[in-house]
Each structure stands twice: as structure tokens, then as C-alpha cells.
C-alpha positions as CSV (number, residue, x, y, z in Angstrom):
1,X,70.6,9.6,4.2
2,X,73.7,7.9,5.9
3,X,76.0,5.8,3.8
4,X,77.9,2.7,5.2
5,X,81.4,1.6,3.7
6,X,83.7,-0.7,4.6
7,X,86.1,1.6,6.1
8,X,83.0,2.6,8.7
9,X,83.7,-0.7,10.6
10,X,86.0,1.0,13.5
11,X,83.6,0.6,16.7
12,X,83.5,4.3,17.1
13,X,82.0,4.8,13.8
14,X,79.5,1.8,14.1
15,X,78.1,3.5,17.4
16,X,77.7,7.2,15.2
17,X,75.8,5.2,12.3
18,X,73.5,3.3,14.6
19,X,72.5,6.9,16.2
20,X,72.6,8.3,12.5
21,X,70.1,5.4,11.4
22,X,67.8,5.8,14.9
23,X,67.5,9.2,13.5
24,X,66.9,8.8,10.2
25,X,64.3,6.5,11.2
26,X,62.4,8.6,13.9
27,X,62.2,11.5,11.6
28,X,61.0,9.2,8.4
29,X,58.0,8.4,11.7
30,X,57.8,12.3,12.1
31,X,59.6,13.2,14.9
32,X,61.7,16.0,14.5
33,X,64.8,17.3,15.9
34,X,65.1,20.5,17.9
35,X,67.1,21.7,14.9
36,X,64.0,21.2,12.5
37,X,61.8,24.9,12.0
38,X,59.8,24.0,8.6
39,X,57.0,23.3,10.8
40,X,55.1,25.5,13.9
41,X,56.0,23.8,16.9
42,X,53.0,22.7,19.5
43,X,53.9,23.4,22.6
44,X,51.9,21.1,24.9
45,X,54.3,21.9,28.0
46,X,55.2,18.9,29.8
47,X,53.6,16.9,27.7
48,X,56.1,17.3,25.1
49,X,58.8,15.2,27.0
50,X,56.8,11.8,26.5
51,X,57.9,12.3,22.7
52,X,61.3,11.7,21.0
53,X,63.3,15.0,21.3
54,X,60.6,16.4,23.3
55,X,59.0,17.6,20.4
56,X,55.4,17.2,19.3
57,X,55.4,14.4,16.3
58,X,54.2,16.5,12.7
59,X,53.7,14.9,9.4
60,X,52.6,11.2,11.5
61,X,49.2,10.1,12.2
62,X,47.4,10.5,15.6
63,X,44.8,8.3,16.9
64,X,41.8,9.4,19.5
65,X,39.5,7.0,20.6
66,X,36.3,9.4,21.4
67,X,33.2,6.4,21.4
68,X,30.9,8.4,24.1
69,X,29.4,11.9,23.0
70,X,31.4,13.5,26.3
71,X,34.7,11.8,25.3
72,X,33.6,13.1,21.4
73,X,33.4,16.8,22.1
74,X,36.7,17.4,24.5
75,X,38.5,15.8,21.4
76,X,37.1,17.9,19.2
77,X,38.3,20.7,21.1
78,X,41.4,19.5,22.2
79,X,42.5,18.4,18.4
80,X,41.0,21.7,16.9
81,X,43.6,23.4,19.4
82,X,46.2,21.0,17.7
83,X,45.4,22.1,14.6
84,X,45.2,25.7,15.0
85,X,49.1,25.2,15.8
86,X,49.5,23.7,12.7
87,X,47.8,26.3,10.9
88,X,49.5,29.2,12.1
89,X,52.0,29.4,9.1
90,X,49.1,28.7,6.2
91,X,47.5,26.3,5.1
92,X,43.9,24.7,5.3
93,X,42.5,22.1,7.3
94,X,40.5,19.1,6.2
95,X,38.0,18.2,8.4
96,X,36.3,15.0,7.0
97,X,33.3,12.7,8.5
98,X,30.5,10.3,8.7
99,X,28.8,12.1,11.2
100,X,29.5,15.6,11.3
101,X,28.5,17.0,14.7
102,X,30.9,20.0,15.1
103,X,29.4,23.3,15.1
104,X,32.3,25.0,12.6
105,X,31.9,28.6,14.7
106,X,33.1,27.2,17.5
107,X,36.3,27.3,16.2
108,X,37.5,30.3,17.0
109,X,37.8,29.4,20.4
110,X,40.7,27.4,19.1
111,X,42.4,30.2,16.9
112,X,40.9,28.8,14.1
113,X,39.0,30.4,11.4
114,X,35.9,28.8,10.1
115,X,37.0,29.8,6.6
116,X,40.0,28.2,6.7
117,X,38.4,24.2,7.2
118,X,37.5,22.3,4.0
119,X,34.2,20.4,5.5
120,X,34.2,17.2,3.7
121,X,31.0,15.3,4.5
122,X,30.4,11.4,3.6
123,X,28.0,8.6,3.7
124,X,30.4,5.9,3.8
125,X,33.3,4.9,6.1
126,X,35.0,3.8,3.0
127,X,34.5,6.5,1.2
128,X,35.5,8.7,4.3
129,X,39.0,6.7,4.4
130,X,39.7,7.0,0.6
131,X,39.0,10.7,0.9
132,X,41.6,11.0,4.1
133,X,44.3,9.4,2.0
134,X,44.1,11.3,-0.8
135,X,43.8,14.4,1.3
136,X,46.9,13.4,3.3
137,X,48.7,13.3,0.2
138,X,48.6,17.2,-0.6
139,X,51.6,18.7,0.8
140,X,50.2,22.2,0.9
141,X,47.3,21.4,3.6
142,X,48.4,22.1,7.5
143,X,46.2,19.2,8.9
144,X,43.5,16.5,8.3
145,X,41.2,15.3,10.7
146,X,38.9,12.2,10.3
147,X,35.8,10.9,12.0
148,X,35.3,7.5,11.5
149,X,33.9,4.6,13.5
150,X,36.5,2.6,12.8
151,X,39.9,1.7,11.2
152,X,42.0,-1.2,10.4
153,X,45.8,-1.9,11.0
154,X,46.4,-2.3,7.3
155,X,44.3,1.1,6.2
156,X,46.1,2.7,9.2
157,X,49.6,1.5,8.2
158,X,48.9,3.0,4.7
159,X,48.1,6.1,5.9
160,X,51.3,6.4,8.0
161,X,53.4,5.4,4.3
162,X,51.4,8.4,3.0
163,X,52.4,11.2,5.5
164,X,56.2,9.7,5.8
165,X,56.1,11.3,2.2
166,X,54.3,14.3,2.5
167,X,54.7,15.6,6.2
168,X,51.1,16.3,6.4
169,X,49.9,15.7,10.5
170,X,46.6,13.5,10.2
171,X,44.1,13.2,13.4
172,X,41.5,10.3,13.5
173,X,38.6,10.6,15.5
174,X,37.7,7.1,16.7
175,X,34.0,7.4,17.6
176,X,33.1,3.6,17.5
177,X,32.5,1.8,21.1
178,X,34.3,-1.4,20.0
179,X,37.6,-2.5,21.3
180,X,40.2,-0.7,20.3
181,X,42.2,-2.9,18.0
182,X,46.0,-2.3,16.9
183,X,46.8,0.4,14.1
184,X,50.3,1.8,13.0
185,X,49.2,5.4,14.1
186,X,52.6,6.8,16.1
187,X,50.0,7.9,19.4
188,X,46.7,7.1,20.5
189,X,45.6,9.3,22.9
190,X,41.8,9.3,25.1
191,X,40.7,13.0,25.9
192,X,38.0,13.7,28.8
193,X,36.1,16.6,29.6
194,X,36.8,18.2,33.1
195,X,35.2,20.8,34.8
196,X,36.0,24.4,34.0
197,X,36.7,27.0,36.9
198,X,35.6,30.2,37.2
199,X,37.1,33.0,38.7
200,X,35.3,33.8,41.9
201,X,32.1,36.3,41.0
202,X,32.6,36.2,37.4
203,X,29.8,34.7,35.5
204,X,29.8,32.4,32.0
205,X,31.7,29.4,31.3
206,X,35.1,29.1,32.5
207,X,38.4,27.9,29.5
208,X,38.1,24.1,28.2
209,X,39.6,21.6,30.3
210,X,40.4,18.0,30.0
211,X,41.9,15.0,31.3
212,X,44.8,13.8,28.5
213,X,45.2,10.8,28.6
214,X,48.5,9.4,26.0
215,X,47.6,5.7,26.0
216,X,50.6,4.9,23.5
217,X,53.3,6.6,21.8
218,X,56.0,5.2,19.5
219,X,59.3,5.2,21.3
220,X,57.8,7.8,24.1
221,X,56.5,7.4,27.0
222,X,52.6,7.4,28.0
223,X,51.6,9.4,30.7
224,X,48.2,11.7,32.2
225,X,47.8,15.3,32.4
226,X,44.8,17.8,33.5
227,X,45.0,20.8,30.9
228,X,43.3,23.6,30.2
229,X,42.9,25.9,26.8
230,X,43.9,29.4,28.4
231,X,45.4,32.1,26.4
232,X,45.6,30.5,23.0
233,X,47.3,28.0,23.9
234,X,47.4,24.4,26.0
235,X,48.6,24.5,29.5
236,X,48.6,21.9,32.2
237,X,46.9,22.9,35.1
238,X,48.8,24.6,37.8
239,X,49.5,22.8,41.0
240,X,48.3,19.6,38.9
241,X,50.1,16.8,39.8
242,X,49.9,15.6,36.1
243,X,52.8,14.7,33.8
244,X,52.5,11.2,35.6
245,X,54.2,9.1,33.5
246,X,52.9,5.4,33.7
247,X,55.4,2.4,34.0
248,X,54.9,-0.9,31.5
249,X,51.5,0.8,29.4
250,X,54.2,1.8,26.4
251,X,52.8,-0.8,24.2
252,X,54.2,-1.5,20.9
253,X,52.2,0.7,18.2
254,X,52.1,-0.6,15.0
């Protein structure tokens, strides 16, 4: 916390307190500094320089709007890799929904042991929100991740106040075909499936790849990327022209 006195009215002082308070004030949204190490770093690659301090936002809430079944399973995939980050140092992963259609051995793919995710299964949207807000409230869990059809600014703003207290990362799986409306999340992001590629005479399918699409991200910078789940980890294709970073779509979030 920074404390203003009278004597910190020189003009050289005021310009360290505003950068002390922009600080304060991206980390309170759960961006972290390069100095930070309580939590595993996900290293998206280029990716990571649309965010402040080119570091993956922890402890914040992450939208993905998923509303057709294709756009529904390369989430899943892409935010079980996101998790399994999270989960490398401990910790348990809630995975809560409506409309459970993930196939919980599937996984491991990701890094991720089945064992390890608390399957929380609900008949009611707003019994599936309540349920993500009190599970975002436990400090001891790695990550939560909800499917729900929809959610409101308001419900969405609270859920940000919860995580700004207990540094938990929370992933909402969007899966309603509606217009998106505004929420407080700090990104929403639209994942695609893309064809995989298999080495030349080698049978099977090929690693996961998608099109990532960051639609919005709070004082970052949107942008596209083709990636691809290769050796435990997210990569952007090589010889992709991706990190494209697109001009006037940084919307206010929130």
C-alpha cells in the first residue's frame, strides 16, 4: 500500500505515486509483476505481451464465449491446458456445470490428472453461479472453471471482488448463442478449432490446435494467434504470422 503526505507534493514524487498507484491497482486486477513467483507462470509465448507486464493475469476472472459445440470443445482443451499450469504447484481444480460434456480422461492430454478435478454437476444456472463464488473463495484451490449459458455484469463484477481477495484464477465457459453482453471479467477470449498436422507417414491424430482469438483484455492489447498443444505446453505455430495485434478492438472491459 502507498501512502500520500503532504510533503509528497514535489512533481518528481507525484509522477512515482501515480506509477506506485497504477501498480497497486493492476495487481489488486491480477496482473503481476515479473518480480511476483507465488504463482506458476503460463507461458503462452507471444501471447503474453498483450497483458500488463507480459505476464499471464492469475487470481482474475477469464471469460470464453464457446456457443457452438466446435467453439465448445477447443476451449475445453485450450483452458484445461490453462489450468494444468496452474496446477503444477498443488492444488485442485473445480470444474463446475450445467451441462457437463467433458470426457474427464481426456485430461491428461493436458497434464492434468483426472483425480485432481472436483466435478461439480448442477441443474440450475443459479445454482451453478452460487457454487462458482463460493468455490472462488477458497484460497487453497489452483483454478475454477464454469459452464454456464450465461452471466450478468453485476454477477460477473462480484466474482472479480471475490478473486481480488483470494488470488484464485476463475475460467467461465460461455456456451449460450446470445449476444455477448458486457461483464467485468479482465479478458474474454473466442477459441477455434484448427486442423492438426501430421508428420508425413505417421498415422493418428496430430497435437490440438486452435485459432486464439483475445477479443478484450483490460489495459492489454487484443490480438490473434494459431497455437498448438505440443510438448506440454502452448506454442504458436511456427512460421505463423500470428501475434497480430488488432488496432481500436481494445474495448473497455468492465
Amino acid at each position: 500500500m502507498f501512502v500520500f503526505n503532504q510533503q509528497s507534493g514535489m512533481p518528481g514524487v507525484k509522477a512515482d505515486i501515480i506509477s506506485q498507484l497504477q501498480k497497486d491497482i493492476l495487481h489488486m486486477q491480477g496482473f503481476r509483476s515479473k518480480l511476483t513467483d507465488t504463482v506458476p507462470d503460463i507461458d503462452l509465448g507471444p501471447v503474453n505481451t498483450a497483458f500488463p507486464n507480459g505476464i499471464f493475469p492469475t487470481g482474475a476472472i477469464h471469460e470464453f464465449l464457446c456457443a457452438a459445440k466446435e467453439h465448445a470443445a477447443a476451449t475445453t482443451g485450450f483452458v484445461s491446458a490453462l489450468a494444468g499450469n496452474l496446477m503444477q504447484r498443488g492444488g485442485v481444480c473445480i470444474w463446475i456445470s450445467v451441462a457437463r460434456t467433458l470426457f474427464p480422461p481426456s485430461l491428461q492430454t493436458f497434464g492434468i490428472a483426472p483425480d485432481r478435478v472436483i466435478f461439480i454437476d448442477m441443474q440450475r444456472i443459479k445454482d451453478a453461479l452460487w457454487t462458482l463464488e463460493e468455490a472462488l473463495k477458497c484460497n487453497g484451490i489452483a483454478a475454477v472453471i464454469a459452464e454456464v449459458p450465461e452471466i450478468s455484469f453485476t454477477q460477473s463484477r462480484r466474482l472479480q471482488l471475490v478473486v481480488e481477495q483470494s488470488k484464485v484464477t476463475g475460467f467461465i465457459l460461455r456456451t449460450s448463442s446470445r449476444s455477448a453482453n458486457t461483464t467485468a471479467c479482465v479478458t474474454r477470449w473466442k477459441i477455434s478449432p484448427l486442423p492438426s498436422e501430421l508428420e508425413e507417414g505417421m498415422p493418428g491424430l496430430g497435437f490440438p490446435r486452435w485459432n486464439v482469438d483475445l477479443l478484450k483484455v483490460r489495459n492489454g492489447r487484443p490480438g490473434t494467434w494459431k497455437m498448438e498443444w505440443a510438448e506440454g505446453k502452448c506454442v504458436v505455430i511456427s512460421g505463423d504470422a500470428a501475434t497480430v495485434i488488432i488496432p481500436g478492438r481494445q474495448l473497455k472491459v468492465g
